[in-house]
PyMOL Python script that loads the backbone (N, CA, C, O; Angstrom):
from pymol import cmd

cmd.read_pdbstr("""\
ATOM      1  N   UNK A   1     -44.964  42.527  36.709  1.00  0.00           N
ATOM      2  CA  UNK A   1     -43.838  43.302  36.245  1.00  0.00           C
ATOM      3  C   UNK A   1     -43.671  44.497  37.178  1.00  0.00           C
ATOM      4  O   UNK A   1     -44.654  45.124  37.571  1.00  0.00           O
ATOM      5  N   UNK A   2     -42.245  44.856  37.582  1.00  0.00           N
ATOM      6  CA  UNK A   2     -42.053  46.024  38.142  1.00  0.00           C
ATOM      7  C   UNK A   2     -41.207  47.092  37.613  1.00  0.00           C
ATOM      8  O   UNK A   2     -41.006  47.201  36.403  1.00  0.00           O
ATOM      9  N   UNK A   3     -40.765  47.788  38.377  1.00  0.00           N
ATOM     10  CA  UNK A   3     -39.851  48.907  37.398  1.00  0.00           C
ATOM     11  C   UNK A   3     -38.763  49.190  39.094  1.00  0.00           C
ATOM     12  O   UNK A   3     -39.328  49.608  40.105  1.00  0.00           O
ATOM     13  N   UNK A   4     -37.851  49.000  39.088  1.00  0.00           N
ATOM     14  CA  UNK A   4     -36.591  49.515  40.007  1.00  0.00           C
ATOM     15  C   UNK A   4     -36.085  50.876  39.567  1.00  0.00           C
ATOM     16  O   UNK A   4     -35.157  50.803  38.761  1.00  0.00           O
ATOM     17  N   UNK A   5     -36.523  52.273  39.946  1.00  0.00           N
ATOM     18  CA  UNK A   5     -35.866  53.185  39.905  1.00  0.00           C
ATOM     19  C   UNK A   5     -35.276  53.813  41.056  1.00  0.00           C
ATOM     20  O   UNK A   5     -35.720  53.720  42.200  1.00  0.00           O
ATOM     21  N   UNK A   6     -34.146  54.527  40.667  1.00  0.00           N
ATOM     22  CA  UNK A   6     -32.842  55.251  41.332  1.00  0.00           C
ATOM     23  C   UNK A   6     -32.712  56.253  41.085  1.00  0.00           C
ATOM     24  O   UNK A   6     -32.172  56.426  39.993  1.00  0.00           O
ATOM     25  N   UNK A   7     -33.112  57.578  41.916  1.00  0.00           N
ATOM     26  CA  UNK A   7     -33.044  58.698  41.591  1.00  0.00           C
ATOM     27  C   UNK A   7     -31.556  59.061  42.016  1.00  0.00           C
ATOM     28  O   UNK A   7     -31.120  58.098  42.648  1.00  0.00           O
ATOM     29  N   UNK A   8     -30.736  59.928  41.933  1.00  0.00           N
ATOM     30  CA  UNK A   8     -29.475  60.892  42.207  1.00  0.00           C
ATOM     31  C   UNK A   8     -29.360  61.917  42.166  1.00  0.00           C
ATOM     32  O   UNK A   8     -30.260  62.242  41.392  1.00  0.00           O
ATOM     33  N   UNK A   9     -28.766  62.964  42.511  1.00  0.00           N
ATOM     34  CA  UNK A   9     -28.227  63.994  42.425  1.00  0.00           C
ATOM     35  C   UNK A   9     -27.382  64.267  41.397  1.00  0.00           C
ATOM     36  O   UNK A   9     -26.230  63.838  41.457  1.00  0.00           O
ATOM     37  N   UNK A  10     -27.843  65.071  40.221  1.00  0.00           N
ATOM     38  CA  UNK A  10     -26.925  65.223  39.129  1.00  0.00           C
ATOM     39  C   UNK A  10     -25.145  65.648  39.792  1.00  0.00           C
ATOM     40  O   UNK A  10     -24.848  65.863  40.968  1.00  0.00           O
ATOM     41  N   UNK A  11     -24.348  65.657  38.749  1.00  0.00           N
ATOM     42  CA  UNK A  11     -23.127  65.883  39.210  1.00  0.00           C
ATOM     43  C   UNK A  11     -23.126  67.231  38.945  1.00  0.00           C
ATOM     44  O   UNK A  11     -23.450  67.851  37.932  1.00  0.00           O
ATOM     45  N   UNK A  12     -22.588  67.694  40.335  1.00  0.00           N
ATOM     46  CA  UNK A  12     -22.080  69.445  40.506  1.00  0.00           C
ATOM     47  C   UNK A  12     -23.512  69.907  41.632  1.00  0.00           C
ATOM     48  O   UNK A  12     -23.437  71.077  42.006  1.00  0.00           O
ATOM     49  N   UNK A  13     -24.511  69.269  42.069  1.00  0.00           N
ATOM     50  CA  UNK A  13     -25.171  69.321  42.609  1.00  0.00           C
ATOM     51  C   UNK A  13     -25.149  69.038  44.558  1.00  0.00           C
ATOM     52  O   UNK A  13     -25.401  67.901  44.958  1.00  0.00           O
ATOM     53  N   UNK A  14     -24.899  69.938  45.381  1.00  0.00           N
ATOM     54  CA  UNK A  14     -24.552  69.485  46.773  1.00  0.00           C
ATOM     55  C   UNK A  14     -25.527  68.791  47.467  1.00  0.00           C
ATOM     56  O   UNK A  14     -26.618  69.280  47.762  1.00  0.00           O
ATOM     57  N   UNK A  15     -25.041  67.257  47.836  1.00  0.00           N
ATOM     58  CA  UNK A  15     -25.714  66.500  48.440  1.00  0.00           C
ATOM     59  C   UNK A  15     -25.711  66.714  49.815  1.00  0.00           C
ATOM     60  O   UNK A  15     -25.091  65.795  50.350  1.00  0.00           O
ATOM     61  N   UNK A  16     -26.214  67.682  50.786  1.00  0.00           N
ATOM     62  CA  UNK A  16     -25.997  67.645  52.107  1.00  0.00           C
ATOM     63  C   UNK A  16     -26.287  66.667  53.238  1.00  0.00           C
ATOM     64  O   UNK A  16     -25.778  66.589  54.356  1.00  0.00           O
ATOM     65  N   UNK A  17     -27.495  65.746  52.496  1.00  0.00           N
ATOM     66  CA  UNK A  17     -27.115  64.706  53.121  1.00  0.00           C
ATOM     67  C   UNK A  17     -25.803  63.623  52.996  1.00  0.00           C
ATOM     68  O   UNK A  17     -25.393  63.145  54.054  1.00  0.00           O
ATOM     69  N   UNK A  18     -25.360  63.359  52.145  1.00  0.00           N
ATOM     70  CA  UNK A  18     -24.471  62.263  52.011  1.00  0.00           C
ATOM     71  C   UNK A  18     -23.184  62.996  52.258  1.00  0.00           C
ATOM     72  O   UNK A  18     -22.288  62.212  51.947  1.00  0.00           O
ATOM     73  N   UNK A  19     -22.676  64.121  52.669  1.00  0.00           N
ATOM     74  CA  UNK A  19     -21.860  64.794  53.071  1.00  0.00           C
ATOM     75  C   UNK A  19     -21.727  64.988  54.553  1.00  0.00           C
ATOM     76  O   UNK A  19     -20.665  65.010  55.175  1.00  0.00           O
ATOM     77  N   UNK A  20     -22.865  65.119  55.014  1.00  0.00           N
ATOM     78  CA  UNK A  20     -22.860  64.486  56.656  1.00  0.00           C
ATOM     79  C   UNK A  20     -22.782  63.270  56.692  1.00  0.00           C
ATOM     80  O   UNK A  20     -22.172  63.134  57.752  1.00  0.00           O
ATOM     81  N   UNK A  21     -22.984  62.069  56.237  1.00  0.00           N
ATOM     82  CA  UNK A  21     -23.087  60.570  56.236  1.00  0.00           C
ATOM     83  C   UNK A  21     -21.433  60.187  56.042  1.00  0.00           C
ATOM     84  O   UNK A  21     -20.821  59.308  56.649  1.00  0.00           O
ATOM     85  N   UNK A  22     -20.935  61.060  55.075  1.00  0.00           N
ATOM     86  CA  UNK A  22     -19.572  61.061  54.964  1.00  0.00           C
ATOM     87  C   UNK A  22     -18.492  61.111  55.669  1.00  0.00           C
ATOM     88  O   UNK A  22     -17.398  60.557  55.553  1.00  0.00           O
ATOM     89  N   UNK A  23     -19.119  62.168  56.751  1.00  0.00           N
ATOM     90  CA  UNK A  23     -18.251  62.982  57.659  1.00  0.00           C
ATOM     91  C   UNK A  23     -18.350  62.221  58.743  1.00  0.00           C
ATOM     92  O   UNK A  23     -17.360  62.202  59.474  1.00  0.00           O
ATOM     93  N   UNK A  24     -19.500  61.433  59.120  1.00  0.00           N
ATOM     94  CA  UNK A  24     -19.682  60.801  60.239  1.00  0.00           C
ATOM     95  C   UNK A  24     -19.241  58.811  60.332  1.00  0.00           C
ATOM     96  O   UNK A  24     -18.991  57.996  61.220  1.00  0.00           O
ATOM     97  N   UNK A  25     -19.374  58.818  58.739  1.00  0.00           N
ATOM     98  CA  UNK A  25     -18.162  57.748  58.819  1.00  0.00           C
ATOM     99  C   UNK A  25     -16.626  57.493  59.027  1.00  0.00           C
ATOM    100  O   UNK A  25     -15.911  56.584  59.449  1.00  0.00           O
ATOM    101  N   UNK A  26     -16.431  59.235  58.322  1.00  0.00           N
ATOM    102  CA  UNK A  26     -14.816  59.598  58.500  1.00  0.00           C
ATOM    103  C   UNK A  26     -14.914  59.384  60.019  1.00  0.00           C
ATOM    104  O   UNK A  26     -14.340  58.414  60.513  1.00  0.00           O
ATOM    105  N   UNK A  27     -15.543  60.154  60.710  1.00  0.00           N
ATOM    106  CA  UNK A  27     -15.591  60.334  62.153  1.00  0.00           C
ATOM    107  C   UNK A  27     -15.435  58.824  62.949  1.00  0.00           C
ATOM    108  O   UNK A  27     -14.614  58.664  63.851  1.00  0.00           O
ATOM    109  N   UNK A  28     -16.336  57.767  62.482  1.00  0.00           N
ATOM    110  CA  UNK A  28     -16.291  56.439  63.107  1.00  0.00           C
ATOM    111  C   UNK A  28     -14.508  56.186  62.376  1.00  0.00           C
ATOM    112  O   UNK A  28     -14.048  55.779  63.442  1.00  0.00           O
ATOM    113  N   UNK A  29     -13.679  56.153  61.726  1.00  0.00           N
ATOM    114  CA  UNK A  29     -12.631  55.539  61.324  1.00  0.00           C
ATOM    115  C   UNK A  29     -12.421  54.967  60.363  1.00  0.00           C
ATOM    116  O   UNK A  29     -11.629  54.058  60.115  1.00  0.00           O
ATOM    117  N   UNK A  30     -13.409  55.684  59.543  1.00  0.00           N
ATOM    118  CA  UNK A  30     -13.329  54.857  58.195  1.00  0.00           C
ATOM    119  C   UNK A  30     -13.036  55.793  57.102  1.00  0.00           C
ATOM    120  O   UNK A  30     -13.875  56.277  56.342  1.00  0.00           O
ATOM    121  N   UNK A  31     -11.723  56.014  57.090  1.00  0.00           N
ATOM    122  CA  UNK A  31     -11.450  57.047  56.758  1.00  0.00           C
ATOM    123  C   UNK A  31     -10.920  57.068  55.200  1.00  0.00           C
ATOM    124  O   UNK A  31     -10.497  58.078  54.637  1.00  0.00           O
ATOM    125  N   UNK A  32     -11.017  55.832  54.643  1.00  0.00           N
ATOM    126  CA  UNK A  32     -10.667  55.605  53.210  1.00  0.00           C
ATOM    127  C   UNK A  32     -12.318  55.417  52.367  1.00  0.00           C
ATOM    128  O   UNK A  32     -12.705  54.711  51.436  1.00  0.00           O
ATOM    129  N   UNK A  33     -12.826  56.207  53.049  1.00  0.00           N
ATOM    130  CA  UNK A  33     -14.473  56.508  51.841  1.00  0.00           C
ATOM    131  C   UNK A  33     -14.323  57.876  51.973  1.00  0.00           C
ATOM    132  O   UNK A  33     -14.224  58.528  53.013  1.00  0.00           O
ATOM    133  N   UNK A  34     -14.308  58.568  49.860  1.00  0.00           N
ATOM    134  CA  UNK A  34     -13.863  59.534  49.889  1.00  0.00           C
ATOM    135  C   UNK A  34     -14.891  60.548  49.415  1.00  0.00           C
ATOM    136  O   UNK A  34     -14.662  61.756  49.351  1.00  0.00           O
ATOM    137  N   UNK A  35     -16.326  59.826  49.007  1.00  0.00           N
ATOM    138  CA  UNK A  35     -17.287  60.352  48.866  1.00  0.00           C
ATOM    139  C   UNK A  35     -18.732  59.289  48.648  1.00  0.00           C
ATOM    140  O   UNK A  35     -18.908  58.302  47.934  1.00  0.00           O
ATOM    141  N   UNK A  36     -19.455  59.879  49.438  1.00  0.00           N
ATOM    142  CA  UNK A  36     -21.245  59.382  50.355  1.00  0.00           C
ATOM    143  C   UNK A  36     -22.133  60.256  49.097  1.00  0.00           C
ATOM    144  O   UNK A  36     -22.081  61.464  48.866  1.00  0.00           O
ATOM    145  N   UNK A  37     -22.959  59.181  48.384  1.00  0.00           N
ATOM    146  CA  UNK A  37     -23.751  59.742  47.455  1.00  0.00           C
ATOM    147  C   UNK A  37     -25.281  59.508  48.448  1.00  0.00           C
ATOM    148  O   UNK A  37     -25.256  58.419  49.021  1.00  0.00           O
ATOM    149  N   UNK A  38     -26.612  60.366  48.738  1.00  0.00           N
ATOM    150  CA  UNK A  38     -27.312  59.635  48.899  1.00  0.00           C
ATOM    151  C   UNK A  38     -29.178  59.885  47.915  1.00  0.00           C
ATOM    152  O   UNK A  38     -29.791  60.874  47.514  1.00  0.00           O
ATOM    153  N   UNK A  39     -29.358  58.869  47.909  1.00  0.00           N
ATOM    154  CA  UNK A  39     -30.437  58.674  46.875  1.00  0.00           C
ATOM    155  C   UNK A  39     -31.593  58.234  46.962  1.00  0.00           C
ATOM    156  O   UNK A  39     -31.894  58.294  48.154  1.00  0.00           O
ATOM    157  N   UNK A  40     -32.680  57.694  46.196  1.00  0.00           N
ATOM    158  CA  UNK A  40     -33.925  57.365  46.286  1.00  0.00           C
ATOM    159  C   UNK A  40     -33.808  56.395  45.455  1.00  0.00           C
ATOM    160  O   UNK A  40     -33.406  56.396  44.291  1.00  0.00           O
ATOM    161  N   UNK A  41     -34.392  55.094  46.488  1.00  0.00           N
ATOM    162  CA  UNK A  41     -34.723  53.961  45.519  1.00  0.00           C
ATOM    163  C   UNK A  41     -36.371  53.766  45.677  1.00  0.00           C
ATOM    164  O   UNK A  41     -36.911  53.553  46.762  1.00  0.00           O
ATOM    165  N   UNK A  42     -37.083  53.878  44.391  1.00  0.00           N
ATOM    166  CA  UNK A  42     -38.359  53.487  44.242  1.00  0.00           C
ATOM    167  C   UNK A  42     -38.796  52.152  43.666  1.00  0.00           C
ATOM    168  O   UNK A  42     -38.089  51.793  42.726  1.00  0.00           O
ATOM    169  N   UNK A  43     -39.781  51.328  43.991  1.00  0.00           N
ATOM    170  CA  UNK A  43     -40.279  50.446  43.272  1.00  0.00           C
ATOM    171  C   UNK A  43     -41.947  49.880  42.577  1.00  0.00           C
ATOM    172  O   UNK A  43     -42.995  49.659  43.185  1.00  0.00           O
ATOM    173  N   UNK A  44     -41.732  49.812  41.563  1.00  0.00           N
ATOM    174  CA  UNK A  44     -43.395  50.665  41.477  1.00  0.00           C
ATOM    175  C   UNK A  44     -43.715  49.213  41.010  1.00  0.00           C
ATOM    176  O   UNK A  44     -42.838  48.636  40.367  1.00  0.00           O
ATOM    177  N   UNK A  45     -44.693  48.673  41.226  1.00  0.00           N
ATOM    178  CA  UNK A  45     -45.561  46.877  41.151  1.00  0.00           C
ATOM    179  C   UNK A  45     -46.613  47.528  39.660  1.00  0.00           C
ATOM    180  O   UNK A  45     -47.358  48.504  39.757  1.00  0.00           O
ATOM    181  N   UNK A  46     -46.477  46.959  38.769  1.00  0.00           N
ATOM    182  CA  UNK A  46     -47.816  47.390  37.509  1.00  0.00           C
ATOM    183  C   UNK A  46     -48.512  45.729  37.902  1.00  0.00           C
ATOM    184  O   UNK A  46     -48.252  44.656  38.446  1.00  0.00           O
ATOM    185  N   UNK A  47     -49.914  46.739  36.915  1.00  0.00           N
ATOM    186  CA  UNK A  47     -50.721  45.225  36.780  1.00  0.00           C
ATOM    187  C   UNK A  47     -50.377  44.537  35.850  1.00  0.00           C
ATOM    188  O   UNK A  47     -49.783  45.097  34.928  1.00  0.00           O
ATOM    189  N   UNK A  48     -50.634  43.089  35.781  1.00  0.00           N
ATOM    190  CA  UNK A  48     -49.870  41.997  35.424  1.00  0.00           C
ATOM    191  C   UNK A  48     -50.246  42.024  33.538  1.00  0.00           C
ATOM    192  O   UNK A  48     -49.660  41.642  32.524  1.00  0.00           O
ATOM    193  N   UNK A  49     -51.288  42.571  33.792  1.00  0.00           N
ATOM    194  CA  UNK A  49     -51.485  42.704  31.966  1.00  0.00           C
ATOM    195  C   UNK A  49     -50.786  43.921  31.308  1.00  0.00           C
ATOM    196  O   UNK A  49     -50.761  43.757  30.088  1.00  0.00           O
ATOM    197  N   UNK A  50     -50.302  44.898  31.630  1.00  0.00           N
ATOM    198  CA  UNK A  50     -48.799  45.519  30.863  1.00  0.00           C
ATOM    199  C   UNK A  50     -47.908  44.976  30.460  1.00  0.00           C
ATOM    200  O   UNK A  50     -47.428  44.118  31.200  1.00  0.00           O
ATOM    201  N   UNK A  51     -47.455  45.140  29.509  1.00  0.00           N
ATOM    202  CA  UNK A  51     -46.668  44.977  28.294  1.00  0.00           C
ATOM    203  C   UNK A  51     -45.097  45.300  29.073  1.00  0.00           C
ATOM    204  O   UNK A  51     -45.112  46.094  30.013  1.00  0.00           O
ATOM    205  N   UNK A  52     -43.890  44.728  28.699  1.00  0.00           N
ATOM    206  CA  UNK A  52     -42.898  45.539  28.743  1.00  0.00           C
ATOM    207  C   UNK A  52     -42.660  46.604  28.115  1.00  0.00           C
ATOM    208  O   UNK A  52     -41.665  47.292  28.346  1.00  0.00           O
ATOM    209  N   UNK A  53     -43.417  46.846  27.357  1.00  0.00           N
ATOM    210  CA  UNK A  53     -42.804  48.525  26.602  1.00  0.00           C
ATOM    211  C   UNK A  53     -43.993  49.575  27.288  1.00  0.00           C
ATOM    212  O   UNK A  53     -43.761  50.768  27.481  1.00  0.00           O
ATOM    213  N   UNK A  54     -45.287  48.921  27.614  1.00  0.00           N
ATOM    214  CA  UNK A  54     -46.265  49.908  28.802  1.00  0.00           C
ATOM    215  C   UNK A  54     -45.564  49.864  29.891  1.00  0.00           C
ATOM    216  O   UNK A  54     -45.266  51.028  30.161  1.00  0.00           O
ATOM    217  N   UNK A  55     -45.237  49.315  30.486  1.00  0.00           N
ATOM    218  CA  UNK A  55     -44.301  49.584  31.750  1.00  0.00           C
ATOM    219  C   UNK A  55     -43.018  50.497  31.360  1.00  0.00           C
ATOM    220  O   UNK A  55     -42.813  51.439  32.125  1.00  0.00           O
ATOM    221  N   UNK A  56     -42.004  50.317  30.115  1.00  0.00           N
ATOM    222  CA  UNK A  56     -41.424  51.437  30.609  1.00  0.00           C
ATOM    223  C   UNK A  56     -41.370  52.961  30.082  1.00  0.00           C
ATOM    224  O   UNK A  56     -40.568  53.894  30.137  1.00  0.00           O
ATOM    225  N   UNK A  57     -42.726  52.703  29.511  1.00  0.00           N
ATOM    226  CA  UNK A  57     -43.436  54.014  29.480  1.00  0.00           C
ATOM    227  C   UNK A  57     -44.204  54.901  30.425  1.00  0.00           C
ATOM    228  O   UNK A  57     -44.486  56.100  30.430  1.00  0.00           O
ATOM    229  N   UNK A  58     -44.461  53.788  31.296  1.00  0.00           N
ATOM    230  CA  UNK A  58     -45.134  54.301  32.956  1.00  0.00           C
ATOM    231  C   UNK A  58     -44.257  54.869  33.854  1.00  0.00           C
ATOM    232  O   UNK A  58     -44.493  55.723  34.709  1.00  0.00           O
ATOM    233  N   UNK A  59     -42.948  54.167  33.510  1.00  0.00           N
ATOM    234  CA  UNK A  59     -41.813  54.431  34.479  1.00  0.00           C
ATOM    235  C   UNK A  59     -41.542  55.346  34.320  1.00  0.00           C
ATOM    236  O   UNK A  59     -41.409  56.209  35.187  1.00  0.00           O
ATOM    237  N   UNK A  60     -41.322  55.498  32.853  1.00  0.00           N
ATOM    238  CA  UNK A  60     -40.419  56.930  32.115  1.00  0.00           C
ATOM    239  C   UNK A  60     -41.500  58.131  32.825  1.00  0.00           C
ATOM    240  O   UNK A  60     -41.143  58.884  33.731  1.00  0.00           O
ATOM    241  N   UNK A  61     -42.594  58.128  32.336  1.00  0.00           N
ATOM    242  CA  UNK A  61     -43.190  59.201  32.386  1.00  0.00           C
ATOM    243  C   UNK A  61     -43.764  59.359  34.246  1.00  0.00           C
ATOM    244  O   UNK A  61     -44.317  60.449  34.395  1.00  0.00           O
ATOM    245  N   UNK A  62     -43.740  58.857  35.038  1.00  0.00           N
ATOM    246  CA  UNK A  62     -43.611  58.823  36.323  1.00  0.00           C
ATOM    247  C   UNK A  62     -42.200  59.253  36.850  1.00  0.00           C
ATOM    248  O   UNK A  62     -42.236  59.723  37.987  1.00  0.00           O
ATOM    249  N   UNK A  63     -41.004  59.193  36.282  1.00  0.00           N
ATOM    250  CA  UNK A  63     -39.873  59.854  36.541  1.00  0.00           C
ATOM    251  C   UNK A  63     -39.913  61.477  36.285  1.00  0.00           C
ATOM    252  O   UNK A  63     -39.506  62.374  37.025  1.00  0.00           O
ATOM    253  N   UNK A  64     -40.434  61.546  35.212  1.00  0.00           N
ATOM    254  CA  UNK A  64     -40.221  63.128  34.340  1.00  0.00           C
ATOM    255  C   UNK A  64     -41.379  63.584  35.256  1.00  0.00           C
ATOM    256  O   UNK A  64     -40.974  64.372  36.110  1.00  0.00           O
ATOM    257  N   UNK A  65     -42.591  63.342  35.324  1.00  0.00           N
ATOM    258  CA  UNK A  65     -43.502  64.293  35.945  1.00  0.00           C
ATOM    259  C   UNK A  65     -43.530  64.164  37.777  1.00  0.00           C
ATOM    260  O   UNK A  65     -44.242  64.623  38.670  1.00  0.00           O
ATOM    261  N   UNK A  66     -42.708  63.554  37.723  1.00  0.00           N
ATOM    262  CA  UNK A  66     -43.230  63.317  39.698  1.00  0.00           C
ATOM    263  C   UNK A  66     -42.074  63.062  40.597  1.00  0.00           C
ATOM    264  O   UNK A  66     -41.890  63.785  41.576  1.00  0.00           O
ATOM    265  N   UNK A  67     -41.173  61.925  40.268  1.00  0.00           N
ATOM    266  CA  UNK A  67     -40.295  61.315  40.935  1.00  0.00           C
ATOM    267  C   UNK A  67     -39.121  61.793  41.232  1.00  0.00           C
ATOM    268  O   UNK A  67     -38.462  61.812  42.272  1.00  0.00           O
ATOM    269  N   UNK A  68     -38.930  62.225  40.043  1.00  0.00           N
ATOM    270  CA  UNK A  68     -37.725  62.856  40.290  1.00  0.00           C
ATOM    271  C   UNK A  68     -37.364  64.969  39.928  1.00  0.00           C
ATOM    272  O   UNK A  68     -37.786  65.595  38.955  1.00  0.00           O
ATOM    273  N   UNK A  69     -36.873  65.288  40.587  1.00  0.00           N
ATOM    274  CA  UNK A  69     -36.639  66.939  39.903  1.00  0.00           C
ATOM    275  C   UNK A  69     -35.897  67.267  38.865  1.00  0.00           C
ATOM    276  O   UNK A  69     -34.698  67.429  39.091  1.00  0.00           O
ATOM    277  N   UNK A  70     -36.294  67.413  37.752  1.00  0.00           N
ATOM    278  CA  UNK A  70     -35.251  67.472  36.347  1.00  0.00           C
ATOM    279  C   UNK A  70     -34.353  68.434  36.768  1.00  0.00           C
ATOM    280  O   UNK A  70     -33.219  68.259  36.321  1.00  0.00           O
ATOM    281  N   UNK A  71     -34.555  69.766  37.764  1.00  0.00           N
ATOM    282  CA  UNK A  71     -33.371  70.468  37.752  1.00  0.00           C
ATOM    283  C   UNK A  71     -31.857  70.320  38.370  1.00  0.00           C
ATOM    284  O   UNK A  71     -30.808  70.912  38.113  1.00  0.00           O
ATOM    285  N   UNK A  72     -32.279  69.013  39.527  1.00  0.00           N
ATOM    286  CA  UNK A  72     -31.273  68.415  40.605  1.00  0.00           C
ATOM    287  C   UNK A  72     -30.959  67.132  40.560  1.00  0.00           C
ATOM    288  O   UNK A  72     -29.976  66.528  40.991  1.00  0.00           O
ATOM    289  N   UNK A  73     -32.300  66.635  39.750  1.00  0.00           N
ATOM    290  CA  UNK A  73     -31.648  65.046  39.987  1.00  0.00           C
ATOM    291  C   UNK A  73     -31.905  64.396  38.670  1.00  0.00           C
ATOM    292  O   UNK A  73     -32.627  64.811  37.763  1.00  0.00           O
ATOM    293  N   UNK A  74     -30.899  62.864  38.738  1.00  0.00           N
ATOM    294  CA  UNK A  74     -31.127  62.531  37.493  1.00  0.00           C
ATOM    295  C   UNK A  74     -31.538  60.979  37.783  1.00  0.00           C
ATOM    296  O   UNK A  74     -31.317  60.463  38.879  1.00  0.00           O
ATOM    297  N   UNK A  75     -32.020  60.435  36.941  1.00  0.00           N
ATOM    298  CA  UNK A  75     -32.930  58.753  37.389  1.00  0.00           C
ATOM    299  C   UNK A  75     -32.525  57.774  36.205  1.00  0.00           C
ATOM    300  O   UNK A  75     -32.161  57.857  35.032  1.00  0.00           O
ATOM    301  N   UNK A  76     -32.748  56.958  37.003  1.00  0.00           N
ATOM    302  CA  UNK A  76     -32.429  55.636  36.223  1.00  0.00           C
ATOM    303  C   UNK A  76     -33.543  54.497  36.590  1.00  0.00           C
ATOM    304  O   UNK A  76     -34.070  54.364  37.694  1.00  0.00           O
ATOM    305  N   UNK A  77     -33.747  53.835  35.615  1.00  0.00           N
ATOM    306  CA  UNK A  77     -34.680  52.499  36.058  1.00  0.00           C
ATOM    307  C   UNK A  77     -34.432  51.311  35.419  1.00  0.00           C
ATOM    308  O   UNK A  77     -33.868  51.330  34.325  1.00  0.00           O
ATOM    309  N   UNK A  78     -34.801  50.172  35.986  1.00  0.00           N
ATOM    310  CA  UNK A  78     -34.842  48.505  35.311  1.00  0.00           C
ATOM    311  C   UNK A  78     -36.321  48.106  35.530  1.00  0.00           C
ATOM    312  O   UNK A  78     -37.153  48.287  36.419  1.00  0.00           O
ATOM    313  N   UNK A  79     -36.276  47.390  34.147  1.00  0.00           N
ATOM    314  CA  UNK A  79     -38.051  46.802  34.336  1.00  0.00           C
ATOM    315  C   UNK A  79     -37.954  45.300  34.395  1.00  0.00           C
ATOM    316  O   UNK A  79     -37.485  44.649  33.461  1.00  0.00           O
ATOM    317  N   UNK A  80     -38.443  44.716  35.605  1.00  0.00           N
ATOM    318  CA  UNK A  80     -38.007  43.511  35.702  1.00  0.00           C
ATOM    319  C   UNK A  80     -39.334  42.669  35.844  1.00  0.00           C
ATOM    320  O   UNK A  80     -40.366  43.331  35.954  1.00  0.00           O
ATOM    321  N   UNK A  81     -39.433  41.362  35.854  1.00  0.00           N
ATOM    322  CA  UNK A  81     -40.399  40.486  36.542  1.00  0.00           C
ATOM    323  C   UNK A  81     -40.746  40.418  37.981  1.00  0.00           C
ATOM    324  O   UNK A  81     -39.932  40.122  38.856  1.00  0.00           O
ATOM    325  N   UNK A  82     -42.316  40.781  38.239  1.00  0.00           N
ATOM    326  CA  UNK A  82     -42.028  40.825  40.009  1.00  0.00           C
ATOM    327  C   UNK A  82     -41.564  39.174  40.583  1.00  0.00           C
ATOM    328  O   UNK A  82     -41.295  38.362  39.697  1.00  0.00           O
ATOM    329  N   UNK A  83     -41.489  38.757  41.899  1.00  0.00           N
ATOM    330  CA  UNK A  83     -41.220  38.204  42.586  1.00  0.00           C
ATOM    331  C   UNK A  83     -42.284  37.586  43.008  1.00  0.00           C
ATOM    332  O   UNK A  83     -42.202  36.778  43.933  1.00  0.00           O
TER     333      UNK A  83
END
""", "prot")
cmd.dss("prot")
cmd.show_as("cartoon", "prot")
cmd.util.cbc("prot")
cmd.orient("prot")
């Protein structure tokens, strides 16, 4: 079992990276993208004897204490079957 999380930048929060990424696509000619979000994708592998509800209790609480910054960013996750 794994867990797919996506951290972001809450809204009202300046992304200075994805604002240069923005600018430099405008710059190549692509000028109908009107806003560049950029983010963190994590993927965390558990051991195979966790539970789906221990996994997304691992996730959860690995978001709140580590992964992500409660004051800037906000996260999301899926708990899936590994591969």
């Amino acid at each position: 079992m794994k867990a797919k999380i996506y951290i972001t930048y809450k809204d009202g929060i300046l992304d200075p990276q994805g604002k240069t990424v923005g600018g430099a696509l405008n710059s190549m000619g692509l000028s109908n993208i009107e806003n560049v979000s950029i983010g963190k994708f994590i993927e965390i592998e558990f051991d195979s004897s966790l539970s789906k509800n221990e996994a997304i209790e691992l996730a959860e609480k690995s978001c709140k204490q580590l992964l992500a910054n409660p004051n800037t960013e906000q996260y999301s996750y899926e708990i899936c079957e590994s591969e």
